[in-house]
Structures are given as C-alpha cells and as structure tokens.
PLY file of the C-alpha trace (Angstrom):
ply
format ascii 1.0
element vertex 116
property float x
property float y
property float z
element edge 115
property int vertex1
property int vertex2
end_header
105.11 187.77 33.17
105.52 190.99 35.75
106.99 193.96 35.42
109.75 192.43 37.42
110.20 190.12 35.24
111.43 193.15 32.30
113.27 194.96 34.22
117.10 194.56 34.70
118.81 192.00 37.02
120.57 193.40 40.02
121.96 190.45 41.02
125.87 190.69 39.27
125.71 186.77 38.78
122.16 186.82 36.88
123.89 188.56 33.99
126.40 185.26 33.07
123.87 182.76 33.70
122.98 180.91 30.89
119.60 180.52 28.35
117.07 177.97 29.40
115.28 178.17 26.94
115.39 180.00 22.93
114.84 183.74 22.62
112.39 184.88 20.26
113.67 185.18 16.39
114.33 188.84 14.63
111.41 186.99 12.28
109.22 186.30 15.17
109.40 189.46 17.03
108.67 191.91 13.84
105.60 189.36 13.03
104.64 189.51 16.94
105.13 193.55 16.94
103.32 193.85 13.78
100.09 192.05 15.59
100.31 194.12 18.54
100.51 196.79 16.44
97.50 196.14 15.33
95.90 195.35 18.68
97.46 198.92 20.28
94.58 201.02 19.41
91.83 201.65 21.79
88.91 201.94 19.05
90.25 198.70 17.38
90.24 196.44 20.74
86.71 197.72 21.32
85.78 196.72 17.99
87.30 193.31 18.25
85.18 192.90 21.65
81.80 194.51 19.81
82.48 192.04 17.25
82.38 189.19 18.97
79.56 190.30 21.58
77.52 190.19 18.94
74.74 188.10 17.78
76.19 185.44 15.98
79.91 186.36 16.52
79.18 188.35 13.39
78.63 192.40 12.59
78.11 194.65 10.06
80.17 197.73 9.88
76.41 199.76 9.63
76.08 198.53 13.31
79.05 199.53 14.45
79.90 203.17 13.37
77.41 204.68 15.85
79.19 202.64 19.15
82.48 204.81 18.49
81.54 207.68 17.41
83.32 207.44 14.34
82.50 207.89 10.57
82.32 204.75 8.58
85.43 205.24 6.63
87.14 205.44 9.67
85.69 202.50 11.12
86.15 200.79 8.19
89.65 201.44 8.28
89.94 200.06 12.02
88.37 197.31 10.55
90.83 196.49 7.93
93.71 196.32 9.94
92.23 193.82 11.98
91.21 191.51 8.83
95.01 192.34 7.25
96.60 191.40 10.83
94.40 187.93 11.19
92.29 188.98 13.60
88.48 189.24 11.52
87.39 187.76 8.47
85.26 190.00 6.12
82.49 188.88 3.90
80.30 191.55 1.72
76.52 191.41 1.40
75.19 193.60 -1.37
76.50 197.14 -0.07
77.47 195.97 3.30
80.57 194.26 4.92
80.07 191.80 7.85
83.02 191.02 10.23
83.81 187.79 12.01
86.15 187.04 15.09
88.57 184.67 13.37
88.71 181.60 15.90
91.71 180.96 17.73
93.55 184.41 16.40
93.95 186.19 19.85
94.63 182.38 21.72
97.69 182.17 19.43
98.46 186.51 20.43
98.21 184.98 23.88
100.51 181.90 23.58
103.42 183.82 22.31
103.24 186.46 24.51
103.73 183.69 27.19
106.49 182.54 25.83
108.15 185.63 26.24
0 1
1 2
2 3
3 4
4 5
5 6
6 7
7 8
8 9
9 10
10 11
11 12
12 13
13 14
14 15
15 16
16 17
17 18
18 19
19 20
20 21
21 22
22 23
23 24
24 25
25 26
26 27
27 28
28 29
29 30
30 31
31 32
32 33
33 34
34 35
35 36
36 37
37 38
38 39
39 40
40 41
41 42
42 43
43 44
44 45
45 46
46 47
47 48
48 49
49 50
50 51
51 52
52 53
53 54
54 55
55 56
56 57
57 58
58 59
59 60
60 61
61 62
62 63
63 64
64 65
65 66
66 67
67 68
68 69
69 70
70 71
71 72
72 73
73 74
74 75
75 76
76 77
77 78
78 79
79 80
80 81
81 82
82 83
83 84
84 85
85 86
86 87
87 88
88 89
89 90
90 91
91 92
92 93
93 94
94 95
95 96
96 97
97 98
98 99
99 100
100 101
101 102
102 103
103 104
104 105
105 106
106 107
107 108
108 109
109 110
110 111
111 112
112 113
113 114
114 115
C-alpha cells in the first residue's frame, strides 16, 4: 500500500464504484489499532529487535536497561506492553525476567496490514 493508495480519489466515478472485497470490522480495526499501539513507540520497536538479536531469541530485562538508557522500571514497563499485546512471552528466573519473540506475532501484524 502507498500513500496514494490513502489518499482521496479524484476521479468523480471512483467514489460510486463498488467493494471488491470486505472492509475491515469496527472489531478488527480497534484489535489492529490496539497492536499498533503497542508497536508506535520507538524504545519498544528497538526492544522487540534487541530481543530477538539476541542469543537464543531470548533476553533478560538486566541486559537490556543499559541499551536504552532507561531505568528498569521503565523498561520493564515497555516490556509489558509488548507481552500484554502478543508480541513477547515472559518467563521469571529467580529475580530476573527473560523475554521471548513470540513466533509468528509480527507475520500476523504484517498480514493484516496487507489486507488493508
């Protein structure tokens, strides 16, 4: 999809023609916004890519403060959005908590967006 694509028909006959295809749902589009939502923050797409750069697909939140110059908590925080929005698993090892791409998760951001 292009920017040309969004913008407004100036063709007068465009306007009547009719659907090929289904528009997305009220349902679908607050679910979709809500995931973008999450995905719309600078420090949270570079700790989605961190994430799955490293070793194993898998990092603790001690290795990941320092890279953003943030405070744990804060990181933390990023870091719960993207487990509440689908996008990480979290598992906790004594004091720690180690984060996990979830497979698939941005394929399926990436398939609706297409069908846009």
């Amino acid at each position: 999809m292009t920017l040309t694509d969004l913008l407004p028909a100036t063709d007068v006959t465009a306007c009547c023609e009719p659907l090929t295809r289904e528009s997305i749902s009220a349902e679908n589009a607050g679910a979709l916004a809500s995931t973008l939502k999450a995905l719309a923050d600078p420090t949270r797409l570079r700790l989605l890519s961190m994430v799955a750069a490293h070793v194993d697909g898998e990092a603790c939140v001690c290795d990941l403060t320092e890279p953003v110059g943030l405070s744990q908590p804060t990181v933390s925080h990023h870091l719960k959005i993207l487990v509440e929005a689908g996008f990480l698993t979290r598992s906790k090892r004594g004091l720690w908590a180690y984060y996990r791409l979830v497979p698939g998760a941005l394929d399926s951001v990436s398939r609706l967006l297409v069908t846009i």
